[in-house]
N, C-alpha and C positions, 0 to 999 in steps of 0.2 A: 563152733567151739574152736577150731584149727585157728581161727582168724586171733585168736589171743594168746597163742603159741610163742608170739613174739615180746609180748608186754609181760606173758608172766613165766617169764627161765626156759620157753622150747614145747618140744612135745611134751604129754606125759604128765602135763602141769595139776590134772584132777589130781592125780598120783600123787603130788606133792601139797595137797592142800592137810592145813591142821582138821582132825576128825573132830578134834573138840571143839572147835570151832564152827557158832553156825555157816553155812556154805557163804553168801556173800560178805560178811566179815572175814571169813578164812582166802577167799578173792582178794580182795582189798589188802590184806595184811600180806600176802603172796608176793602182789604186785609193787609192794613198798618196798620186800625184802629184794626183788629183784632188779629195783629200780635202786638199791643202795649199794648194789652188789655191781652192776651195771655203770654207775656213776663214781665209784669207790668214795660214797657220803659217808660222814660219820652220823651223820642224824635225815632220816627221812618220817617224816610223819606226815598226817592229813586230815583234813577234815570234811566232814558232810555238809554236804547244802541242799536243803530243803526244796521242793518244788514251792513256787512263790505262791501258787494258791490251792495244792493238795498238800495233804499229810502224808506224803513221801520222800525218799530221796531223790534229788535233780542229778547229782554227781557228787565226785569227790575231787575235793582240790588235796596234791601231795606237793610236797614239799621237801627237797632235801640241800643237804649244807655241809658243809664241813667245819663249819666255824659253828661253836658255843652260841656266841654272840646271835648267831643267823637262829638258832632254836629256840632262842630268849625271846629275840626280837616277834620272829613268828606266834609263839603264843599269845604275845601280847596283842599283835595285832588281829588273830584269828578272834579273840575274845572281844573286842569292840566290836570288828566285822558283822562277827554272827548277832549282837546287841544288836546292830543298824539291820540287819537282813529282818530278825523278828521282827520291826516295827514296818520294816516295810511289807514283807509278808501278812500280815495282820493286815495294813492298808489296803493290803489287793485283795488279800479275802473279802473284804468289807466291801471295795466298789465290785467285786464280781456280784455280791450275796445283794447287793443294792440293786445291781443290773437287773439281773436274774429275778428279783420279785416287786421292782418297782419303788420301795422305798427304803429310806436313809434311816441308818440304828443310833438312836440319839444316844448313845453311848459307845458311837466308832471309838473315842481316842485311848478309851478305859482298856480293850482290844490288844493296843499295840504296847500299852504297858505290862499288862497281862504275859506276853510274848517273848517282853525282854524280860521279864521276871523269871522264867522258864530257862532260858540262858543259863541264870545265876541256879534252878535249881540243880541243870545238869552238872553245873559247877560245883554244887554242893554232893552232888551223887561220885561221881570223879572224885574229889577231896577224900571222902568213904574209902572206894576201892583202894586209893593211891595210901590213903592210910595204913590200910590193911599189905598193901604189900611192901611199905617201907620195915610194917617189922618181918617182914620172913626175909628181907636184904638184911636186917640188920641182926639177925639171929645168924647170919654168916661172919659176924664181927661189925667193928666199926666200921664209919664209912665218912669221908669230908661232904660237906655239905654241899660242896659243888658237884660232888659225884652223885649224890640224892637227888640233885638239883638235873640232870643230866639223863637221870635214870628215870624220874617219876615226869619229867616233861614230854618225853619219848612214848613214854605209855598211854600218859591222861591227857584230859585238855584242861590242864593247868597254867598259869603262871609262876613265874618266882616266888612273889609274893603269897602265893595259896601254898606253896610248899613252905616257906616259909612259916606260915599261919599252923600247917602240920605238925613241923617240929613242935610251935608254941604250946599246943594243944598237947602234943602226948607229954610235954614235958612239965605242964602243970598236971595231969594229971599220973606223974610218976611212971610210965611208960620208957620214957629215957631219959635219959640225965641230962641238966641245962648244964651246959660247956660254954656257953656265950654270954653268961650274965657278966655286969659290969655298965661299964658304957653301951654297949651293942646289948639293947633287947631282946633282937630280934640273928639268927643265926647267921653268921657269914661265909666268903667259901672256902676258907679256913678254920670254922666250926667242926668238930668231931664232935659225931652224931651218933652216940652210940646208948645201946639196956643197960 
C-alpha cells in the first residue's frame, strides 16, 4: 500500500479517498486528481482497458492537458480506440475459446460486432448520466456551451458531438431552451445553454 504513496498525493492517501465512491473507482479518480494537481493540467481524464480475453480491467490509460483542444481531441480518439479494442478483444476471445475446445464458431465475426455495439451502448449509458447532470449545472444558471462542453467531457466518455446530440434532445423536448436555432442546428461554443 506505501508503494502508491507517491502516485496518489503522499501518505494517508486511503484517508483521502471519496467514501461514496466504490474503492477502486475512488483510486483511480484520486490518482487523476493528483496527477492534475501534480502537472498543473486543466483536464486529466482516462479510460479503462479491458483484458483482451477476460471480463476485467487490464489498466487505465490517464490522460491530462491543458489545452481544450487536447480534451476534444482525446475523446474522440478514445471512442474509436475502444470500437477497435472490442473487435479485437472479441477476436481473441474466439481464437482462445477455438484453442481451448478444438473448434471454430461459425459465427466468430457476428462476436466482434456484438462488441463494438457495446461501445455505443456504454455511450448511450454516459449520454443518460451526463444528461442528468447538465441540468443540476444548469439549475445553477446558464452556462456557454463550451463550458458544458468542458464540464460533461471531464466527467463522461463523451464526445462533442454526444453533448451536442444532449442539448438537442433536452431542448426538443422542452428541458431548456433552443438559443442556436437559425443557421446552426446544432449548439455552438457561444450557444447559452440554459431552463
Amino acid at each position: 500500500m506505501a508503494s502508491l504513496d507517491k502516485i496518489l498525493g503522499g501518505p494517508g492517501w486511503l484517508d483521502r479517498l471519496d467514501k461514496s465512491t466504490p474503492r477502486g473507482a475512488a483510486v483511480e479518480k484520486l490518482f487523476r486528481d493528483t496527477l492534475q494537481q501534480a502537472g498543473g493540467f486543466n483536464y486529466v481524464v482516462s479510460t479503462k482497458i479491458d483484458n483482451s480475453t477476460e471480463d476485467r480491467p487490464h489498466f487505465f490509460i490517464a490522460y491530462g492537458t491543458k489545452s481544450r483542444d487536447g480534451l476534444r481531441a482525446f475523446r474522440d480518439i478514445e471512442y474509436a480506440a475502444l470500437r477497435e479494442h472490442a473487435r479485437n478483444r472479441a477476436n481473441a476471445k474466439e481464437r482462445k475459446r477455438a484453442s481451448r475446445t478444438g473448434s471454430d464458431d461459425l459465427f466468430a465475426g457476428m462476436h466482434a460486432d456484438v462488441q463494438e455495439e457495446t461501445i455505443d451502448e456504454i455511450v448511450s449509458d454516459q449520454k443518460n448520466l451526463a444528461t442528468e447532470r447538465l441540468m443540476i449545472v444548469l439549475s445553477d444558471g446558464p452556462q456557454t456551451f463550451k463550458g458544458v462542453v468542458d464540464e460533461l467531457l471531464q466527467a463522461f466518455m463523451l464526445r462533442e458531438t454526444n453533448v451536442k446530440d444532449i442539448c438537442c434532445d433536452l431542448a426538443r423536448a422542452g428541458k431548456i431552451t433552443n438559443t442556436w436555432s437559425g443557421r446552426n442546428r446544432k449548439p455552438q461554443d457561444t450557444s447559452i445553454i440554459q431552463m
